[in-house]
C-alpha positions in Angstrom: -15.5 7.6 15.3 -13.9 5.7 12.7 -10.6 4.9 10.9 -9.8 4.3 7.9 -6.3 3.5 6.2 -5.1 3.7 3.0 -2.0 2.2 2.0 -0.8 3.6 -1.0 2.3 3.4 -3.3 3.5 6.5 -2.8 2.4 7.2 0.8 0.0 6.1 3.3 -3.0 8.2 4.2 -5.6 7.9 7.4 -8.9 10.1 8.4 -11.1 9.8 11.0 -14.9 10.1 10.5 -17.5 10.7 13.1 -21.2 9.4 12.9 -22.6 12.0 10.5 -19.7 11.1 7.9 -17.7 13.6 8.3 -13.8 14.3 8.8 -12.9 15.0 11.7 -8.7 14.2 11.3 -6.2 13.2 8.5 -2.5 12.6 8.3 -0.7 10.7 6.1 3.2 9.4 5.3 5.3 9.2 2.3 6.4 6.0 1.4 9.1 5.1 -1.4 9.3 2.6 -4.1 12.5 0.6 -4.7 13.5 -0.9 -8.4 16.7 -2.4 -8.3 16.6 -4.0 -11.9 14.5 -2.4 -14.8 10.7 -3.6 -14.6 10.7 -3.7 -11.6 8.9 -2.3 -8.5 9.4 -3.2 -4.8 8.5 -2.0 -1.6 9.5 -3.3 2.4 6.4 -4.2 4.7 8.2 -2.9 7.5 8.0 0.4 6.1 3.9 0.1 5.7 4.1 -0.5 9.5 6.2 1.9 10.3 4.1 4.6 8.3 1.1 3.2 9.6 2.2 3.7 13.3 3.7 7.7 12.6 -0.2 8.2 11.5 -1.9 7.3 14.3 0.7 8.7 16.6 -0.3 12.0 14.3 -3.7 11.6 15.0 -3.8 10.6 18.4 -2.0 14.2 19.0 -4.5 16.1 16.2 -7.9 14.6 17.6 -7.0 13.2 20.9 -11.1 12.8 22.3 -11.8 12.0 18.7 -9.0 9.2 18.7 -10.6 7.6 22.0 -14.0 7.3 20.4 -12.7 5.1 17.8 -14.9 2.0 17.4 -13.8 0.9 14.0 -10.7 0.7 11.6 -11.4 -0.1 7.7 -8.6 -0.7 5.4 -7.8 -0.2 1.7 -4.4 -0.5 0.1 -2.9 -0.7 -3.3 -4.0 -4.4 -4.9 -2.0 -7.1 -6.4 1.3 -6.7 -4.6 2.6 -10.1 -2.9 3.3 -10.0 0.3 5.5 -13.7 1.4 5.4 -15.2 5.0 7.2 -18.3 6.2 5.8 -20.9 9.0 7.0 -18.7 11.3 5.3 -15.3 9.8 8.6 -14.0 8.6 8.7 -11.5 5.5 10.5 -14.1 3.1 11.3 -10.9 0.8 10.6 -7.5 -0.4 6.7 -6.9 -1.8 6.2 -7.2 -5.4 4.2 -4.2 -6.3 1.2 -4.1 -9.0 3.2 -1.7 -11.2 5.9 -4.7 -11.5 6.2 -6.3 -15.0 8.5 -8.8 -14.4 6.4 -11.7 -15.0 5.8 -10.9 -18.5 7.2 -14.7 -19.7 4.9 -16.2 -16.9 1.4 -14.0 -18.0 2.1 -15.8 -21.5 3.1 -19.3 -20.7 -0.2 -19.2 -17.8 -2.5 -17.8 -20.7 -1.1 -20.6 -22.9 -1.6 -23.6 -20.1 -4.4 -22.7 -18.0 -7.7 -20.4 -20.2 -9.5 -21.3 -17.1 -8.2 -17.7 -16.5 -10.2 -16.0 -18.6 -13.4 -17.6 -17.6 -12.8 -18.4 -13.8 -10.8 -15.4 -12.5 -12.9 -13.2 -15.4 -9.6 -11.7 -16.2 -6.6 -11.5 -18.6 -3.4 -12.2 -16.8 -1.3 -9.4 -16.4 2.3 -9.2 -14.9 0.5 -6.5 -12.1 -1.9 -9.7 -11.0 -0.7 -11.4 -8.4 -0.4 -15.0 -9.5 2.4 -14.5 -12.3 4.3 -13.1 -9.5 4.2 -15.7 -7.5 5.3 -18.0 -11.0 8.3 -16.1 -11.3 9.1 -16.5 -7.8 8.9 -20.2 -8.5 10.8 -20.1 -11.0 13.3 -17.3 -10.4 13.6 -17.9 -6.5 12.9 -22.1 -6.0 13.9 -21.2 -2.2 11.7 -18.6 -1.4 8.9 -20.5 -2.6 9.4 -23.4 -1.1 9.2 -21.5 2.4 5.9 -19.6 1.6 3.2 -20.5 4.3 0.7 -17.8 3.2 0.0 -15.0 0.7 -1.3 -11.6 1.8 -2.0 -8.6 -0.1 -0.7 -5.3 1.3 -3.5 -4.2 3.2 -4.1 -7.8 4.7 -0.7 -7.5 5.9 -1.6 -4.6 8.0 -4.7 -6.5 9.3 -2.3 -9.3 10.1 -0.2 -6.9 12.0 -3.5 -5.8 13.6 -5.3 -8.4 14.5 -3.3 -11.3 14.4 -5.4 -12.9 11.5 -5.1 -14.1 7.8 -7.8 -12.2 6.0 -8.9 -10.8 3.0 -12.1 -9.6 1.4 -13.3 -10.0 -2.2 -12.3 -6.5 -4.1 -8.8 -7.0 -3.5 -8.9 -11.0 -3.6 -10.2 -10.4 -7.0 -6.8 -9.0 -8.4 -4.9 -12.1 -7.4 -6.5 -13.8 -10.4 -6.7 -17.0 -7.7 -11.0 -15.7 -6.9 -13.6 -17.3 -8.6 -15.1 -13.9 -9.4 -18.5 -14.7 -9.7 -18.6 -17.4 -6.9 -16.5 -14.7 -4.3 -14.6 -17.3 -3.4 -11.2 -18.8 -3.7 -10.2 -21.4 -6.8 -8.4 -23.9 -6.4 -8.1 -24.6 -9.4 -6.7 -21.6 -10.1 -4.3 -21.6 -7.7 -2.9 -25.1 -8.4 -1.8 -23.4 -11.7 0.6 -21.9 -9.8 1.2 -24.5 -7.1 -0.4 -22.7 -4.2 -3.6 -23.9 -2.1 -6.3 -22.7 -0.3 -4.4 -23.2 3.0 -1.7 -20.5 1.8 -4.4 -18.0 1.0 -6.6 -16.1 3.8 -9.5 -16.2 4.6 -12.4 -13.9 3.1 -14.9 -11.7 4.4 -16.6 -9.2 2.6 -15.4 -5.6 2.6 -18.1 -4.1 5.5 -18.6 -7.2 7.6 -16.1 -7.4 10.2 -13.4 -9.0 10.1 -11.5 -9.2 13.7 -11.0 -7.0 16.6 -7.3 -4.9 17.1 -5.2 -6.5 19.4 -5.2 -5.9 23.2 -1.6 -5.1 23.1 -1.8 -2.8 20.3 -5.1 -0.9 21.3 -3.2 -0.4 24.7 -0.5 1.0 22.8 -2.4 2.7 20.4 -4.4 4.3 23.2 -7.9 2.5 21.8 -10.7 0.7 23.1 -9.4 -3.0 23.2 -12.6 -3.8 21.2 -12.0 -1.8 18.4 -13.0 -3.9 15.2 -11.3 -4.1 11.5 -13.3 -4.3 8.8 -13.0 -6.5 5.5 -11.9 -3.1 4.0 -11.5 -3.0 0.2 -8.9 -2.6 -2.8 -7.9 0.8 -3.3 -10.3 2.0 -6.0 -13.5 -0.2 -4.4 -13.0 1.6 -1.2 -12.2 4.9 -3.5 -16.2 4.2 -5.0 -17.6 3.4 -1.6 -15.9 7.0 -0.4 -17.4 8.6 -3.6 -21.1 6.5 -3.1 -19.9 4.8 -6.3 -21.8 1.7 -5.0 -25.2 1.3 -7.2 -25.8 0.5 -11.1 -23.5 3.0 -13.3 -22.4 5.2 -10.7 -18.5 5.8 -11.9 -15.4 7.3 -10.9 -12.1 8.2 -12.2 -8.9 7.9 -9.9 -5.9 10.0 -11.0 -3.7 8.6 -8.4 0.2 6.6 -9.3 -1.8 4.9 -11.4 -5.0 6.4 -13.1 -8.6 4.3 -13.0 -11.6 4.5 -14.6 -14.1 2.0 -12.5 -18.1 1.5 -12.9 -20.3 -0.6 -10.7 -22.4 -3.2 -11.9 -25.1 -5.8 -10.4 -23.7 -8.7 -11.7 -20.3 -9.8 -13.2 -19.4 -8.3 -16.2 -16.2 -9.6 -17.7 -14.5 -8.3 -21.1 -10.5 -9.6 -20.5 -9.9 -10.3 -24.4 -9.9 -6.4 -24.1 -8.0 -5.9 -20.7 -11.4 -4.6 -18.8 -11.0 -5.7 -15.1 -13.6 -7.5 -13.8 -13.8 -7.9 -10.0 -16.3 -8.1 -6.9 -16.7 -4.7 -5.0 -16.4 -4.1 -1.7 -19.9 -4.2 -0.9 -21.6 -7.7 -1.4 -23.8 -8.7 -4.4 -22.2 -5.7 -6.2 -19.2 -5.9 -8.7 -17.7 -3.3 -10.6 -15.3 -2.7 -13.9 -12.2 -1.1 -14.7 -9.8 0.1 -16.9 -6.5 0.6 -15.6 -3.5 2.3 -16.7 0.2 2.2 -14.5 1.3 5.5 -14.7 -0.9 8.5 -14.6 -0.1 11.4 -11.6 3.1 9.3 -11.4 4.3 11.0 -14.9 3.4 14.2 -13.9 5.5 13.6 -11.0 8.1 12.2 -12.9 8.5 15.3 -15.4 8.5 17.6 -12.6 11.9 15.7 -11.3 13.3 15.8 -14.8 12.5 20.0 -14.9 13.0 20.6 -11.4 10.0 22.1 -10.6 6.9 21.2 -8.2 3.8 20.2 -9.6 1.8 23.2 -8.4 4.4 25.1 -10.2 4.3 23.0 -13.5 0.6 23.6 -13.6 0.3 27.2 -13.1 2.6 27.0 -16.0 0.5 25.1 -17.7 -2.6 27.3 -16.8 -1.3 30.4 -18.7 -0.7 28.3 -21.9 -2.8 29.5 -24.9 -4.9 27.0 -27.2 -2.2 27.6 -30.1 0.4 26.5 -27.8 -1.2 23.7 -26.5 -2.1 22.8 -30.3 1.8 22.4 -31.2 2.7 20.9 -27.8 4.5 17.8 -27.8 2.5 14.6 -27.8 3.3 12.2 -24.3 3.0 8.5 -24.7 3.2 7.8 -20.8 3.8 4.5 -20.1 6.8 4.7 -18.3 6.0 1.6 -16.3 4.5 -0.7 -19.0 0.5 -0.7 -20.2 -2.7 -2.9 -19.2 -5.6 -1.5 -20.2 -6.7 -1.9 -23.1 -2.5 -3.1 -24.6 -1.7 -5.2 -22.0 2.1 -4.4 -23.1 4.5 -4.4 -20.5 7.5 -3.2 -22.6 5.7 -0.2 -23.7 7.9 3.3 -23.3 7.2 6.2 -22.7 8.2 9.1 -24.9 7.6 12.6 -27.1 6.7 13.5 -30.1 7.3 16.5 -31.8 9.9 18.5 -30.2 11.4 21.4 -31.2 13.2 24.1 -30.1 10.9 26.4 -29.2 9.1 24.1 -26.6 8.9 25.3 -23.0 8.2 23.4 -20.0 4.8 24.8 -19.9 4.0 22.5 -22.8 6.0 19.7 -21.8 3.8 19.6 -18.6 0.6 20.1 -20.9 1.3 17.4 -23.0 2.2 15.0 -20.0 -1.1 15.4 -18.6 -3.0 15.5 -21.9 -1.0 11.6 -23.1 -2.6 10.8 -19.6 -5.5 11.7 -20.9 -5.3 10.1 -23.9 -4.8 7.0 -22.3 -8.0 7.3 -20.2 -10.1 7.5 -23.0 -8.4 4.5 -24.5 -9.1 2.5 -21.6 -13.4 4.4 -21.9 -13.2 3.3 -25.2 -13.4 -0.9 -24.3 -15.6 0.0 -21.3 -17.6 1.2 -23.6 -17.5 -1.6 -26.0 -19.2 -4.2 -23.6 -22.2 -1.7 -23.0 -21.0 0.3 -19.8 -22.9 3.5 -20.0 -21.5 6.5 -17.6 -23.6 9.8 -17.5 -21.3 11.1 -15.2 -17.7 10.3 -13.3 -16.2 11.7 -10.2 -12.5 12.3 -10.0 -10.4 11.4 -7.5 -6.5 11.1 -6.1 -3.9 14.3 -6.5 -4.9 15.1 -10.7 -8.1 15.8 -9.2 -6.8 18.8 -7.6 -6.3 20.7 -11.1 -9.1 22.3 -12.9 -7.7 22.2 -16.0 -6.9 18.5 -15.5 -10.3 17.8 -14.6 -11.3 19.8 -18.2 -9.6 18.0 -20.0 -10.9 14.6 -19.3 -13.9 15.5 -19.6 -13.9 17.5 -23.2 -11.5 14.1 -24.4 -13.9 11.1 -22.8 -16.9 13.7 -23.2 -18.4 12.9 -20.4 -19.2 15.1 -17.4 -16.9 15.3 -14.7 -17.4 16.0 -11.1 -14.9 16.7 -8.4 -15.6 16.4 -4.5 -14.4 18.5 -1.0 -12.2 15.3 0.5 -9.8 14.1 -1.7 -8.6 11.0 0.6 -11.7 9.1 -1.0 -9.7 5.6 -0.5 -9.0 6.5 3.4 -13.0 8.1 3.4 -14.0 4.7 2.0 -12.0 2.7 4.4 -13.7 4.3 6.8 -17.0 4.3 5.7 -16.6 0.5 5.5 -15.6 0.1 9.6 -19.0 2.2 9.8 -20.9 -0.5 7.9 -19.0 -3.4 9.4 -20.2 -1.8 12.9 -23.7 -1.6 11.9 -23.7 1.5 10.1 -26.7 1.9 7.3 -25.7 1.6 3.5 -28.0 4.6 2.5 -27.2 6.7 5.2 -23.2 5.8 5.1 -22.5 5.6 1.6 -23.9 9.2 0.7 -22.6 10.7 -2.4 -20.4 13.8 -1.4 -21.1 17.0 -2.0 -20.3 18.4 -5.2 -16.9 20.8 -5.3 -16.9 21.4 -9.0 -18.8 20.3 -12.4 -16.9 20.0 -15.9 -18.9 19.5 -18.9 -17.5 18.4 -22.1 -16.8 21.5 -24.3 -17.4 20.8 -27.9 -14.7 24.1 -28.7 -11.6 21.8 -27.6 -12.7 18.7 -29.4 -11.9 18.5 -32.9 -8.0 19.6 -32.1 -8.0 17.1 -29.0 -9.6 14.1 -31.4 -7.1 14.9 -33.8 -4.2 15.0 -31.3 -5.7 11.5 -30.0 -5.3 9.8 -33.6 -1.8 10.9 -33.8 -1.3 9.5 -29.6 -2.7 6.1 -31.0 -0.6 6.0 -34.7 2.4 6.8 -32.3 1.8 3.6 -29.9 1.5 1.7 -33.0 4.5 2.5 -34.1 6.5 2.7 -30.8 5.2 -1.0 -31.0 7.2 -1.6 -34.4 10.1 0.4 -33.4 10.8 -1.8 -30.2 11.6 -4.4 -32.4 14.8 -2.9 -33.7 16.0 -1.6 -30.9 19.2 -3.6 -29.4 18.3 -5.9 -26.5 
């Protein structure tokens, strides 16, 4: 049997696998997000660890004979956050999460001082990398950074709390912006830009080799073999690929998680950050892989269901009864209600609607909230496209891949078929595929592509009225742009 974790933003989710790949087990925990000042997102290790424990206890009572058999533990995690220890492996303060913008002032001033950037780390800097955070922490807290002894990501943290060691691998080391990308290894030149060394960084393995062994103590407690190992594990959406098989040449996926992804593997590094495409090392060595990332996706359908007072299953039955002349004089959604990377890079973009009147229900409020997430997606398809990246298909993934007509909709706006898969815990599924690998386990035999659940094929019918509706999504931004300069600050 194996484990995998995924440590999300909005909750943390296990499964178990046996030998033929399968699920055996799954549980999972919510987790909350804290923003005490606007732009900002924070979250409390303790609280991973704490969710993280309440799993296994779950699945210890679930699959008890399964549990026992456990030989391996992968891990994925939501990328970028910075995680601060002292000397003396103390939390020096709160995580600062990937959907944080912050560190807009530092993004500029790095991009102005240090290009090497762009070339080196492969990337643009964005106030969701890592290294502006720990800039503004510089800056904005002189006496936190003075203490910091070493930098983990999320998921590294848990391993820490595992294993007792400082590791990393290269798909989530690649959205520090401190990796030499095509090298898989740390820069130091990079990270002298922002006053850190090599020393404060951990170690890297790659995402299926292994990477320690749980601790005695904590196997005991755990009620596991005390030589159980961890694997390198992988960023959320590389694990997410290797779940999927998204591991070879053009195989794709989208993620409609908090945030929503659209990520395609390649042989070789591929960069494009003039036009925000993320450029990092897989999970899976000698393999890289694109993306296009937007902050909020699922998150604003979760969001408008708060605001309405509703559930989300609700919201889209809703939804599902709409007819194609209501949906035609829906509102338009912009949704970036936490900022924008790909392909604006804007943190201060809003979100907000267009055309309200009346007459509008919450039916089309909900339809245009997952149709502005949609729009967004093919925005970010649009640059991936641009360097060459060729997808004949894309499986979807995370909660919005739950909803047919979601999944219907992407593909008549991208135009480009969509599947959907039986698990939906892809990031856990590719954690634990990884512990499989990083016990021996066979690429070809591990990394299967799942079965398929559902195909949706672009229907020509809905696209002239969803191209138009895109022109007036992108005037919109444009002018949300212009309008932001007005406003009072």
């Amino acid at each position: 049997m194996y484990l995998g974790i995924d440590l999300g933003t909005s909750e943390l989710k296990a499964v178990l696998i046996n030998s033929q790949g399968e699920i055996v087990a799954s549980s999972h925990m919510a987790l909350t997000v804290q923003r005490p000042h606007p732009q900002w997102a924070e979250q409390s290790p303790d609280s991973w660890w704490e969710a993280t424990n309440a799993v296994v206890a779950t699945l210890k009572q679930k699959a008890p004979e399964a549990w026992a058999a456990v030989k391996g533990i992968g891990l994925s995690g939501q990328m970028h956050g910075a995680v601060l220890l002292d000397k003396h492996n103390k939390v020096l303060r709160d995580c600062i999460l990937w959907n944080d913008t912050r560190s807009a002032k530092e993004c500029e001033w790095l991009m102005e001082q240090h290009p090497e950037f762009l070339t080196v780390g492969a990337n643009l800097v964005m106030p969701g990398f890592t290294a502006p955070k720990l800039l503004w922490v510089a800056r904005h807290e002189p006496q936190v950074f003075s203490k910091i002894s070493k930098v983990l990501l999320p998921k590294d943290y848990l391993r820490w709390k595992m294993t007792g060691q400082f590791l990393s691998e290269m798909s989530d080391a690649s959205g520090t912006l401190w990796l030499d990308v095509a090298k898989r290894d740390w820069s130091d030149e990079l990270l002298a830009a922002t006053n850190l060394t090599r020393e404060q960084m951990p170690s890297l393995v790659e995402g299926a080799e292994k990477s320690g062994v749980l601790r005695a103590d904590l196997a005991s407690h755990w009620g596991l073999s005390a030589d159980v190992i961890i694997a390198g594990g992988g960023g959320d959406n590389a694990a997410s690929a290797v779940g999927v098989g998204a591991i070879n040449e053009g195989d794709a996926l989208i993620s409609l998680g908090t945030s929503g992804v659209i990520f395609v593997v390649n042989n070789q590094l591929q960069a494009d950050p003039q036009h925000g495409v993320h450029a990092f090392a897989h999970a899976l060595p000698n393999r890289w892989h694109q993306m296009s990332v937007m902050l909020s996706a699922a998150n604003c359908l979760r969001w408008a269901c708060q605001l309405l007072s509703t559930t989300e299953n609700q919201l889209m039955d809703e939804v599902g009864q709409l007819t194609d002349e209501q949906k035609k004089r829906a509102p338009i959604f912009l949704p970036y209600l936490s900022g924008e990377r790909t392909p604006h890079n804007d943190p201060y973009a809003t979100g907000s609607f267009f055309a309200l009147r009346n007459e509008t229900t919450r039916a089309e409020l909900g339809y245009a909230v997952i149709e502005g997430v949609t729009f967004a997606l093919a925005d970010g398809m649009d640059v991936l496209q641009q360097t060459g990246t060729k997808m004949p298909r894309c499986s979807l993934t995370g909660g919005g891949a739950r909803s047919p007509i979601w999944a219907q909709l992407i593909a008549d706006v991208i135009n480009v078929p969509i599947v959907t898969h039986p698990a939906s815990s892809s990031g856990a599924l590719g954690a634990a595929r990884l512990a499989w690998l990083a016990d021996g386990g066979d690429v070809d035999k591990v990394c299967q592509k799942p079965d398929i659940l559902n195909t949706y094929l672009p229907q020509s019918l809905n696209q002239q009225v969803l191209n138009q509706r895109l022109e007036v999504f992108r005037l919109l931004y444009q002018q949300q742009k212009q309008a932001r300069e007005l406003m009072p600050q």
